[in-house]
C-alpha positions in Angstrom: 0.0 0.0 0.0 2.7 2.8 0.8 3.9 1.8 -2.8 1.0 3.2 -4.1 0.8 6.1 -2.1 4.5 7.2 -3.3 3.1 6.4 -7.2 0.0 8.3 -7.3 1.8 11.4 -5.2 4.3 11.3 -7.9 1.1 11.2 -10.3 -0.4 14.4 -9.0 2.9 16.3 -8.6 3.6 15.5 -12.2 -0.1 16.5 -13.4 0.2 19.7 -11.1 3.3 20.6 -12.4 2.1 20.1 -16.1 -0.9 22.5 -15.3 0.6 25.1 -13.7 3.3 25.2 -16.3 6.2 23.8 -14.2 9.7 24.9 -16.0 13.1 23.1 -15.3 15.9 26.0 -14.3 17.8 27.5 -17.8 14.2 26.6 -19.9 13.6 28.2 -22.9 11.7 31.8 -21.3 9.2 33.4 -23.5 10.5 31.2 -26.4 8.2 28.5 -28.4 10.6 26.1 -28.3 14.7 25.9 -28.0 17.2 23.4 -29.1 20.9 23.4 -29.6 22.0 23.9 -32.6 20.9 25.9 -36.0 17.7 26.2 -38.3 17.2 23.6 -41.2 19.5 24.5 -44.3 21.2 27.2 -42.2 24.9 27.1 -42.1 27.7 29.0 -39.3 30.6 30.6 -41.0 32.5 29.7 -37.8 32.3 28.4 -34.6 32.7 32.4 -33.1 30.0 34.0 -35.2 27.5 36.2 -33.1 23.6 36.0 -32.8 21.4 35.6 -36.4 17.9 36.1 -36.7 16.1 34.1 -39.9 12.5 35.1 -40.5 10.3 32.9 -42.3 6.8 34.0 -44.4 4.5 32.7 -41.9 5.5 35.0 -39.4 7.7 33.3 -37.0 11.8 34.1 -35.9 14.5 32.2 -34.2 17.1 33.9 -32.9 20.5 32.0 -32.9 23.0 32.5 -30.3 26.0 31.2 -29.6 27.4 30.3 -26.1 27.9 27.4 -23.2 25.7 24.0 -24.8 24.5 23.4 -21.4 24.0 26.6 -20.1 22.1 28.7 -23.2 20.9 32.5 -22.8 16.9 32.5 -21.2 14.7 34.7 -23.9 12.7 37.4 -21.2 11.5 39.7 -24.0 10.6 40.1 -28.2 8.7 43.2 -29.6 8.8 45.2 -32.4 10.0 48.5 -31.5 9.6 51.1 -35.0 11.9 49.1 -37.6 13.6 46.9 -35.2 12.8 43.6 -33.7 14.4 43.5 -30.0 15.0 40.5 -28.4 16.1 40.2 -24.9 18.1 37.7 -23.1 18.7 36.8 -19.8 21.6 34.8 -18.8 21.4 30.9 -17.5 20.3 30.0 -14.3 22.2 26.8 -14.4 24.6 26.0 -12.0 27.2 24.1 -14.2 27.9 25.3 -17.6 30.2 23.8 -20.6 33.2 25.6 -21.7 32.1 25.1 -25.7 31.0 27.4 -28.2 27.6 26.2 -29.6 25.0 27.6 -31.0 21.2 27.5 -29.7 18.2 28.3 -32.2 15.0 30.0 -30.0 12.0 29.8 -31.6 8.9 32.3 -31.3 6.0 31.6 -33.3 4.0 34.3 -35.2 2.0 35.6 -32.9 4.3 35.6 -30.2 6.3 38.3 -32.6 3.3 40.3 -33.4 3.5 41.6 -37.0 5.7 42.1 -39.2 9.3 41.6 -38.9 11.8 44.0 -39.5 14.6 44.1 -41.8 17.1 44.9 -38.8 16.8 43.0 -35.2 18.9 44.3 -31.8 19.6 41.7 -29.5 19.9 42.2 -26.2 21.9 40.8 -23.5 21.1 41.8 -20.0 24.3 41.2 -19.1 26.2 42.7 -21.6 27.0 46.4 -22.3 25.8 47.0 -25.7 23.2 45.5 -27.8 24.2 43.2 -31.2 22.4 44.8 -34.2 22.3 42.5 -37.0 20.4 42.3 -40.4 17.2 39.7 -40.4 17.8 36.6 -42.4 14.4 36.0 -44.7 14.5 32.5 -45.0 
């Protein structure tokens, strides 16, 4: 019987955590979706080569950065702001962090953009000094 009690605990935690929209520490922020690595078809010049954004016709960005594998830059903010679309990142909140170069694609969906996207996009880094202006990839 306490074997069961210990499952279905672990049941509700899981379904609670699931509904309330439970994140693990370093997840991907306001981001769709993020994965190490870069967009289908898109190729790095070298393994030092700053942030990209690619814009696609239906609406949707990912921003590629480049940085720790394990320990990837947390997306807090994207808006279009006149002709430039700024994205804001927030560094890791993981504890233990590579020492690699790698890039991470972040992926935000159409309507998390909210119109049309500019020609030129400024990225952010809270942690940084300046922001990265760089020309928007139409892919």
């Amino acid at each position: 019987m306490p074997r069961m009690r210990v499952l279905l605990a672990a049941t509700l935690l899981a379904i609670t955590c699931v509904l309330a929209s439970c994140a693990s520490p370093g997840g991907p922020g306001i981001t769709d979706s993020r994965a190490l690595g870069v967009p289908e078809g898109v190729q790095l010049g070298g393994p030092t080569e700053g942030p990209f954004v690619v814009a696609y016709d239906d609406g949707s960005v990912d921003v590629v950065t480049q940085g720790s594998g394990s320990c990837p830059p947390t997306a807090s903010a994207i808006e279009i702001e006149a002709d430039l679309l700024v994205v804001t990142f927030e560094p890791s909140t993981n504890d233990v962090c590579t020492a690699d170069i790698a890039p991470t694609t972040h992926s935000f969906s159409a309507d998390r953009v909210g119109g049309d996207v500019p020609d030129t996009a400024r990225i952010i880094y809270s942690s940084e000094d300046a922001p990265i202006d760089v020309d928007v990839i139409r892919g």
